[in-house]
C-alpha positions in Angstrom: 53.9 -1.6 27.2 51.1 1.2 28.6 54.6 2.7 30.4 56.9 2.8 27.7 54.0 4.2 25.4 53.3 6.6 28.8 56.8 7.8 28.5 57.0 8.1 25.1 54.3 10.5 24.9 55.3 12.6 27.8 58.7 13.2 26.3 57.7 13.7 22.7 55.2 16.8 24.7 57.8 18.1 26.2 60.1 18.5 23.0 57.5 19.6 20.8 56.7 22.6 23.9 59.9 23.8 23.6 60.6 27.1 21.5 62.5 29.4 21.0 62.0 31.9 23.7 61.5 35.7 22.2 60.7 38.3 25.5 61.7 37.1 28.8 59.8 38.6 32.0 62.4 40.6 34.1 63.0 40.4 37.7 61.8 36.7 37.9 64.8 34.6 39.8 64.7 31.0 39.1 64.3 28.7 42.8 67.2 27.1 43.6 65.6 23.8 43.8 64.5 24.2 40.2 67.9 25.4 39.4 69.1 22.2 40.8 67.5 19.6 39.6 68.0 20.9 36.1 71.7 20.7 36.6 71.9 17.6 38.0 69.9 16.2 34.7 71.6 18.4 32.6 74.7 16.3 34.1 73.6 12.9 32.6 74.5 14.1 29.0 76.8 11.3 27.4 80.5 12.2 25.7 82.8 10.6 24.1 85.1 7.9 26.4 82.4 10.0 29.5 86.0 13.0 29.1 82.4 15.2 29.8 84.6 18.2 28.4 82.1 21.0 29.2 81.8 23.9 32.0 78.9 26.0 32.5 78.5 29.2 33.8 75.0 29.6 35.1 75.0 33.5 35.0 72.5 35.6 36.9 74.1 38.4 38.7 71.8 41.2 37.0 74.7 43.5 36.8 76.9 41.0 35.1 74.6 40.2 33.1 73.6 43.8 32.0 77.7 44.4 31.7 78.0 41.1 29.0 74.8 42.4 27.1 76.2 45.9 27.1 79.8 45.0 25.7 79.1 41.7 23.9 75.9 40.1 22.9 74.6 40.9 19.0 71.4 42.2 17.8 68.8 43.8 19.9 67.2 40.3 20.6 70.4 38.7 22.3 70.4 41.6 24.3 67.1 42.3 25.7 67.1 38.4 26.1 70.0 38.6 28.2 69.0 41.2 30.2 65.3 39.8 31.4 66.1 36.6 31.2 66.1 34.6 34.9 69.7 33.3 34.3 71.8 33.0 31.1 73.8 29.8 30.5 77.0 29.8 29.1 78.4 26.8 27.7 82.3 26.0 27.5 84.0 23.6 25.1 87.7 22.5 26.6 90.1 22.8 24.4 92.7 20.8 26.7 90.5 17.9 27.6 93.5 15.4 28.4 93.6 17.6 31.3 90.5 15.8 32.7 91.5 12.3 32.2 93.1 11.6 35.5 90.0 12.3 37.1 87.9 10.6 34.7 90.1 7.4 35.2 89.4 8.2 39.2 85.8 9.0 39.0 85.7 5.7 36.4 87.7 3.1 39.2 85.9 4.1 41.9 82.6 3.5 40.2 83.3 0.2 39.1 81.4 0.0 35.7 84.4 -0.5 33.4 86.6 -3.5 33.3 90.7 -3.2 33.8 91.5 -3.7 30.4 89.4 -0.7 28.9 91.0 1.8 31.9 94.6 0.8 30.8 93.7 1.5 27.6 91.6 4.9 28.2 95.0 7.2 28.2 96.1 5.8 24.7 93.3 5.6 22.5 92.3 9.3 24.2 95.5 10.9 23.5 95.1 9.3 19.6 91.4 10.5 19.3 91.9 14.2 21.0 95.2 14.9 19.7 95.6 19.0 20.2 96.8 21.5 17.8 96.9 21.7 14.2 99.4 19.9 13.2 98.8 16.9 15.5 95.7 16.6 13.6 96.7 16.9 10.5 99.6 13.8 11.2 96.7 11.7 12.5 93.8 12.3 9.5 96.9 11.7 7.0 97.8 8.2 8.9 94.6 7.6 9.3 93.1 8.3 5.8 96.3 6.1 4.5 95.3 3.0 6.3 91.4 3.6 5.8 91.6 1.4 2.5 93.0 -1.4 4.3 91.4 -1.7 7.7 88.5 0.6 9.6 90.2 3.6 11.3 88.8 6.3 13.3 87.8 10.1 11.8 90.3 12.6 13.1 88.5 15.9 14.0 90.2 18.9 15.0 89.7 19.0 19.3 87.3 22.3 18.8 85.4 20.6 16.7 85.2 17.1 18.7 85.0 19.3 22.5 82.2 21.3 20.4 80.1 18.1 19.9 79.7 17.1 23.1 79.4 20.4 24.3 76.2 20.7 21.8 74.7 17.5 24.1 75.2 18.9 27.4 73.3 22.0 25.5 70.1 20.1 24.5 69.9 18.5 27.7 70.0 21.6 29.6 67.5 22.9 27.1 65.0 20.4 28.2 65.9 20.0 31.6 64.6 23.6 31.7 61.5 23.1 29.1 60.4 19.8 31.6 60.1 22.5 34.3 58.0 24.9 32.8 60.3 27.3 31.6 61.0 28.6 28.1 65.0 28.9 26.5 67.0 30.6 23.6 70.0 29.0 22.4 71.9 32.2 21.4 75.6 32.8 19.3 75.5 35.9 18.2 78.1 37.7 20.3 81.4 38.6 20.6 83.6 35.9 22.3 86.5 37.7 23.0 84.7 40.3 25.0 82.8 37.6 26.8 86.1 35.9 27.9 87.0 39.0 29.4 83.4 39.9 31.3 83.2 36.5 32.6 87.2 35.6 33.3 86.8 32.5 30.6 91.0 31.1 30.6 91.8 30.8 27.1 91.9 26.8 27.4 88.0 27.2 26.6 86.0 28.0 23.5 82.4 29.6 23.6 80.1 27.6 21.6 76.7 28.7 22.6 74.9 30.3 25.3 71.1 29.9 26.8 68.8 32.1 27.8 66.4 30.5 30.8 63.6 32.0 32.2 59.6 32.8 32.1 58.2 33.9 28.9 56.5 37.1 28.3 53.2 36.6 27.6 52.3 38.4 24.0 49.2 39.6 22.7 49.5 38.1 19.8 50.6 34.6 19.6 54.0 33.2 18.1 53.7 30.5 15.8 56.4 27.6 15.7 58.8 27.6 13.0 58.7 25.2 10.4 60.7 22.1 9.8 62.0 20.1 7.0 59.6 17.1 5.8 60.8 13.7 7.6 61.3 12.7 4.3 63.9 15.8 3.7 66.3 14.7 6.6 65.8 11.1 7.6 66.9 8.2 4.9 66.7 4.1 4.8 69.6 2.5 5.1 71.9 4.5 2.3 72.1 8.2 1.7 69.0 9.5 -0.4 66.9 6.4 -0.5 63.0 7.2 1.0 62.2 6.2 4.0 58.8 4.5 4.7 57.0 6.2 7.6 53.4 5.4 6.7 51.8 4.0 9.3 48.7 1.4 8.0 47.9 -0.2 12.2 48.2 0.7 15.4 47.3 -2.0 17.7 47.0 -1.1 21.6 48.9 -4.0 23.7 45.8 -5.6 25.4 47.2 -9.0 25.7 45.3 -9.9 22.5 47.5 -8.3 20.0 48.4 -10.7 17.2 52.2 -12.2 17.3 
C-alpha cells in the first residue's frame, strides 16, 4: 500500500507543478536524452482501437522557428514563446486515419495481445466508427440515432473531431512527460493554421490542433500565481448529471497491518 500511496503522491506533485509557462529562456537546447525519453513516454498515450492517429513535429531549428513565429503564431505571447522556447511541439490530428490500419493490424499480430476474432473484426467496426467526410457522417448518426431506441449504438463524431480527441491525449502526455523532467510547457492555439501548413510542409490529410511550447522557464522577479479552478463540486457529479458528490473525508487510516477490515 506504502507504494501505491508513494506513487500516488509523486504523480499528483508532478500535475499540480505544471503551469502554464509565460517567458522561456533563449538559447537553452533540450539534451537529446531528455528529448528521448519524453517521446518514448509521450508514446504510451491510449486511442481509440490503439489507430494512435497523431504526428508530432518536435520543432527546434531556431530559424524555423523564428520564420513560423514571424508569419503565423497570434499575440505577442505565442510569439515570444515560440521564439525562446527550447523546442516547440506541434501536434497533428489525421484526418485519413484508415490509412494507418494495415500497420496497426501488423504492429497488433506481431505483438500478440489481441485474439483472432477482434483483428478480423478491427477493419469493419473502424471503417463504421471513423467514417470520413460529411456526408458519411451524417448517414451513420441518422442510422445510428434511428436504432438508438431499440438497442445501444455507437455516437458518430465527425473524424476531426474523433482524430482531435486522441490527439488532445498524446498532448497531455507530452505535457507531463516534459513537466516530470523539470521543464515548464504552454499549450498554444492561437495561430494561423494555414500558414503553418505551409512553413512546416503539413500535407493537407492533417489538422493542427494544438502546439507546445517546451523549454526552461524564465525566472521572474515577481512571482506568477496559479490560476484558479472550478470547485470539485462545480465539475465532478455522483452517479447522474447534477447530483453532489461527497468528497469529505472523516479518516484516513495508514495501512500498518492493523487497519480495521
Amino acid at each position: 500500500m506504502s507504494s501505491v500511496r508513494a506513487a500516488a503522491d509523486a504523480f499528483r506533485k508532478l500535475a499540480k507543478s505544471r503551469h502554464s509557462c509565460r517567458r522561456f529562456q533563449p538559447n537553452r537546447p533540450l539534451p537529446k536524452e531528455m528529448l528521448n525519453d519524453m517521446l518514448q513516454t509521450t508514446l504510451t498515450s491510449p486511442s481509440g482501437f490503439n489507430i494512435q492517429p497523431t504526428n508530432v513535429i518536435i520543432l527546434q531549428n531556431q530559424d524555423i522557428k523564428q520564420e513560423l513565429a514571424k508569419t503565423s503564431m497570434l499575440g505577442a505571447g505565442n510569439i515570444y514563446r515560440t521564439i525562446d522556447s527550447s523546442a516547440v511541439a506541434v501536434f497533428l490530428s489525421d484526418l485519413q486515419p484508415h490509412k494507418r490500419l494495415q500497420r496497426i493490424i501488423e504492429l497488433e499480430k506481431e505483438s500478440g495481445v489481441r485474439s483472432k476474432d477482434y483483428l478480423s473484426t478491427l477493419p469493419i467496426v473502424t471503417s463504421f466508427l471513423m467514417g470520413e467526410g460529411k456526408v458519411a457522417t451524417l448517414m451513420k448518426q441518422v442510422a445510428t440515432d434511428a436504432m438508438s431506441p431499440v438497442k445501444p449504438m455507437p455516437t458518430i463524431d465527425s473524424i476531426q473531431a474523433w482524430s482531435y480527441k486522441n490527439t488532445a491525449l498524446v498532448a497531455q502526455t507530452f505535457t507531463f512527460a516534459a513537466t516530470s523532467h523539470g521543464l515548464s510547457t504552454c499549450l498554444m492555439e492561437g495561430y494561423d493554421c494555414r500558414r503553418v501548413r505551409d512553413v512546416l510542409k503539413i500535407p493537407d490529410r492533417y489538422d493542427i490542433p494544438l502546439m507546445c511550447g517546451v523549454g526552461y522557464e524564465y525566472e521572474e522577479d515577481e512571482k506568477v500565481g496559479k490560476t484558479p479552478r472550478l470547485k470539485m463540486n462545480e465539475v465532478f457529479f455522483s452517479d447522474t448529471f447534477g447530483k453532489p458528490i461527497d468528497t469529505d473525508i472523516t479518516v484516513l487510516v495508514e495501512d500498518t497491518g492493523d487497519s480495521p477490515k
